[in-house]
Each structure stands twice: as C-alpha cells, then as structure tokens.
C-alpha positions in Angstrom: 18.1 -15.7 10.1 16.9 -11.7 9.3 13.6 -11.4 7.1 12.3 -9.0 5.2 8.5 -9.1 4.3 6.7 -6.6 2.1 3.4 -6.2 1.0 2.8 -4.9 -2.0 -0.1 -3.5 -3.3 -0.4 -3.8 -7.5 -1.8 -0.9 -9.9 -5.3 -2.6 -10.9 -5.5 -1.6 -14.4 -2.0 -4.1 -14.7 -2.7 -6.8 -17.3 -2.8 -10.3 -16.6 0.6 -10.4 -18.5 2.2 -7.7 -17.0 1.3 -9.4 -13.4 2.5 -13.1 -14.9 5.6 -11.2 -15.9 5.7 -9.7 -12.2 4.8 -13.1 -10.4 7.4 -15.2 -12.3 10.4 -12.6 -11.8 9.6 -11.5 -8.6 9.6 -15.9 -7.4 13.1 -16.5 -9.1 14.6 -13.4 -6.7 17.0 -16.0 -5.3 18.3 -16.4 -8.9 18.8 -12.8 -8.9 20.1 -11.4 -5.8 23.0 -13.8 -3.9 22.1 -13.0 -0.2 18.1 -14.4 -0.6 17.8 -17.8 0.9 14.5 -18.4 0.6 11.5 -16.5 -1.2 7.7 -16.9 -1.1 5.8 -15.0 -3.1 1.9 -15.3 -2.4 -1.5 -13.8 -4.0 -3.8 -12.9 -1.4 -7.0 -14.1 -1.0 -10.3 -12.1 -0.8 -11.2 -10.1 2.4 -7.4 -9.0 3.4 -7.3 -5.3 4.9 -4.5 -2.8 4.3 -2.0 -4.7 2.9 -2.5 -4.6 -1.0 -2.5 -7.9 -3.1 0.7 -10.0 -2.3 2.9 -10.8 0.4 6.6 -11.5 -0.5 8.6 -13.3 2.0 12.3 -13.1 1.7 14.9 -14.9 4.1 18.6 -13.8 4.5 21.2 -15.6 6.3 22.0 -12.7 8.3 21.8 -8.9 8.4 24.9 -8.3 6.8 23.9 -10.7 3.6 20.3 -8.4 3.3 20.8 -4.9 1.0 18.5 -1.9 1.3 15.4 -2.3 -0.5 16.1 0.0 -3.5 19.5 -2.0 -3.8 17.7 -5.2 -3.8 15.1 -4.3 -6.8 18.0 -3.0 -8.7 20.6 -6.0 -8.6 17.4 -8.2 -9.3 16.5 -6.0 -12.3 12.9 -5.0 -10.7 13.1 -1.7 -10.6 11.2 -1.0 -13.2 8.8 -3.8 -12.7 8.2 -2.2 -9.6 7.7 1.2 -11.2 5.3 0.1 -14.0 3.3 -2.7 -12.1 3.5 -2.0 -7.8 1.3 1.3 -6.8 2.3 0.8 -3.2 5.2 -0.9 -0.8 4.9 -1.5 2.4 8.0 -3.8 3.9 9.3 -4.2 7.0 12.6 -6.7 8.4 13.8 -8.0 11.4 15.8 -10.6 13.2 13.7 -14.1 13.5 14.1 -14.7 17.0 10.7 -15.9 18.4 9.7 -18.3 15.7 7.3 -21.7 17.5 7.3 -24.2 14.8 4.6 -27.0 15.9 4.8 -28.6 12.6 7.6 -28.3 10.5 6.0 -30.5 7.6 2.6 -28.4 6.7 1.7 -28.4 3.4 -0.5 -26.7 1.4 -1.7 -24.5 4.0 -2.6 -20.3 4.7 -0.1 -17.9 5.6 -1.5 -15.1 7.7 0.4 -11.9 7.9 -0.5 -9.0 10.5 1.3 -5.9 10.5 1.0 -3.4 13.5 2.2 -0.2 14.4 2.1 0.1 18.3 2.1 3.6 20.3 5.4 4.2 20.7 4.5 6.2 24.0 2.9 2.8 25.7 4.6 2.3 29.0 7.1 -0.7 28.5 5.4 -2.4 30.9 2.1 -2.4 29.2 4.2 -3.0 25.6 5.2 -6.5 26.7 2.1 -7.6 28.8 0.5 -6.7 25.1 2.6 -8.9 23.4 2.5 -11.6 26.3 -1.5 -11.7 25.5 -1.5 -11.3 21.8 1.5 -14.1 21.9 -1.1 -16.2 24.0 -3.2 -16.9 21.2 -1.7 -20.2 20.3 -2.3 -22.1 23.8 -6.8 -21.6 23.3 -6.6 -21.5 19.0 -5.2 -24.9 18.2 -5.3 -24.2 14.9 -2.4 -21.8 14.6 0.0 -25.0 14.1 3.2 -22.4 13.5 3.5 -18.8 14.3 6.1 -16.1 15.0 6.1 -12.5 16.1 8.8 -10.1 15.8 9.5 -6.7 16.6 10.5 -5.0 13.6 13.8 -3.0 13.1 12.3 0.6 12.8 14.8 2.3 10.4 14.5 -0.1 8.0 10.5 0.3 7.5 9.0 1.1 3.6 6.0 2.8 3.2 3.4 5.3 4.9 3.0 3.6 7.8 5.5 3.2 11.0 4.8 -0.5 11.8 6.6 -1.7 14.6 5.6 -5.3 15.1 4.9 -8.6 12.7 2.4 -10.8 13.9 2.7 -14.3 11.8 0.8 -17.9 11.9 -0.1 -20.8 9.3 -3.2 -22.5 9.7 -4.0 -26.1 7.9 -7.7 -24.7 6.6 -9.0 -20.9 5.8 -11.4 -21.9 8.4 -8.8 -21.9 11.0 -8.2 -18.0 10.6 -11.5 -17.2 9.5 -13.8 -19.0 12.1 -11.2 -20.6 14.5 -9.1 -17.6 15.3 -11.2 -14.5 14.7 -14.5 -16.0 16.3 -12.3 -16.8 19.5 -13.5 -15.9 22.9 -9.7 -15.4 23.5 -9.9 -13.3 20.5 -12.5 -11.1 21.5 -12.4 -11.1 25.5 -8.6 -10.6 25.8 -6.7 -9.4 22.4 -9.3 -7.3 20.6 -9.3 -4.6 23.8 -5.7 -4.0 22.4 -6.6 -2.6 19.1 -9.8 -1.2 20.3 -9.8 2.2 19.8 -12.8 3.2 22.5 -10.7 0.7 24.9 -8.6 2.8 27.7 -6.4 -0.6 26.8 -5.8 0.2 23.4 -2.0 0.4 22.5 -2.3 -0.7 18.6 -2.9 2.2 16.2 -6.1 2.3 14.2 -5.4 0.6 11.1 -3.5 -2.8 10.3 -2.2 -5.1 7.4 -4.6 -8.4 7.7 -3.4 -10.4 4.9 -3.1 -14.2 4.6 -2.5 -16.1 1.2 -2.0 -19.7 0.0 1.4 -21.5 0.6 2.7 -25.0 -0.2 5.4 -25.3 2.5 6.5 -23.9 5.5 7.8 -19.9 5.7 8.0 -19.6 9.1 10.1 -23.0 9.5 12.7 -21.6 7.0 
C-alpha cells in the first residue's frame, strides 16, 4: 500500500458553508479520483501544533496508482476548492511498510499524526538508534493500540517544511495521548532528548506537526 497524508490548514474567515462544501467533497475523493482506496478526512481537535485544521488520509494500491498532488486536486475537481477555502498544504507520502496493528477492530477512537523533519546530516547510526527509541514507545504506553512510522519519500513533500519522517498511533481515549503518552516517563526520560533543542542528542528540527483528530475505524489497518 503507498499513502499520502496532508495536513491542511483552512483560511479562517471560510464560512461554515464553504467548509461543509469542503468537508463533503473532499470525503467522496474515492468517487472522484480511480487510484484512492481508502480516504479519511478528520477535523482536528483543540491544542494540535503546526499542522493546520484537518488531516486527510488517502490510501493507494501502489505508487504507480497515486498522481502528483496538483494532478490529484484537478481530476477530483478541488482545485479551486483548494484555492478559495485551504491557506496552507502540507503533505507528505510514502510506502506503508512498518505498520503494528494490535487491534484491527478500534472504533471510534483518536488518530494522532506527528510529522518530523530530521537533520539530514545525523550520522546513520544515530538516525536509526532515534527511530529504534522513538519506535519504542509502544512496549511502556499501552495505550497506543496501533501505530506506524514511515520514512517519507523526500521528493514528493508539499509545503514549507522538508519533513522526513511520519510518526502515527490510534489511541481508544483522548486521555491516552494526552495523559498516557505525553506524561510518560519513557516520553520524557528517553524520546523527548531527541527533539530537545539544548540536548547534544537532539536530531529532530525545531518545530513539528502534532495533530490528532476523531476517527470511526481503523486508518492505519487499511
């Protein structure tokens, strides 16, 4: 499966029309554009950082089956959605490769949604023994039941940032991000150094997408 999620961040003076209009074209993409397999469109919820107002989760059967980005707003007719509603995209897509699916039959849950940019001079040695602590998480925070991370296909990124990595989990309860995950002595004694910009372990840019939204069925078990 190849994935493309974007973050999109909405012009607030939109009226609640013109964002009904956006919500209900933007969740019958599949109708619209023949390589989509699945689609997700969610509303954020209060308190997300960086990463505008929705997350859109599209699912391709492969690379081949997923156009560029402009190509996909203009064979679904969005493009001028986009234009008049959407002050800001960022989207990035990759192959879904490392995908741990604990519970394939959540419901009604919370979608969380990181997006990093790593330094691209980090050592590759202290690249992956970042990503084998971040990816860590899940054995000390039980309640992460899914989660997936992914290194993103660079030349395929939209928007001002260079992210390089996607860092995804559902949780059952807000509380499970909120007070579960982020209060997490894991959290703060091993993974926070990483993104730490007075840390000498730091190897995360300053500034990240922290968004996580409402969701009635599994994304990441697509």
């Amino acid at each position: 499966m190849y994935r493309r999620i974007a973050l999109l961040h909405v012009d607030p003076r939109a009226s609640a029309d013109d964002l009904a209009a956006f919500e209900r074209e933007l969740r019958s993409v599949i109708d619209r554009v023949p390589g989509i397999t699945h689609a997700h469109l969610g509303r954020h919820f209060t308190n997300t950082v960086g990463g505008g107002d929705y997350t859109w989760d599209l699912a391709f059967a492969d690379r081949e089956q997923c156009p560029m980005w402009l190509d996909q707003l203009r064979i679904a007719g969005h493009a001028d959605l986009f234009e008049h509603v959407v002050t800001r995209t960022d989207a990035v897509q990759f192959a879904a490769t490392n995908v741990h699916i604990a519970d394939a039959t959540i419901t009604d849950f919370v979608e969380r949604t990181l997006f990093i940019e790593v330094d691209r001079m980090t050592p590759p040695d202290k690249a992956r023994e970042f990503d084998r602590v971040l990816t860590g998480m899940p054995r000390y925070i039980h309640a992460i039941r899914n989660w997936a991370y992914h290194r993103v296909d660079d030349e395929f990124t939209i928007g001002p940032r260079p992210w390089t990595h996607v860092w995804e989990q559902e949780f059952q309860e807000l509380s499970g991000l909120r007070v579960d995950y982020m209060v997490s002595p894991y959290h703060w004694g091993y993974v926070d150094p990483w993104f730490d910009p007075e840390s000498p372990h730091r190897v995360v840019a300053p500034g990240v997408a922290h968004v996580y939204c409402p969701a009635a069925t599994t994304i990441l078990g697509w």
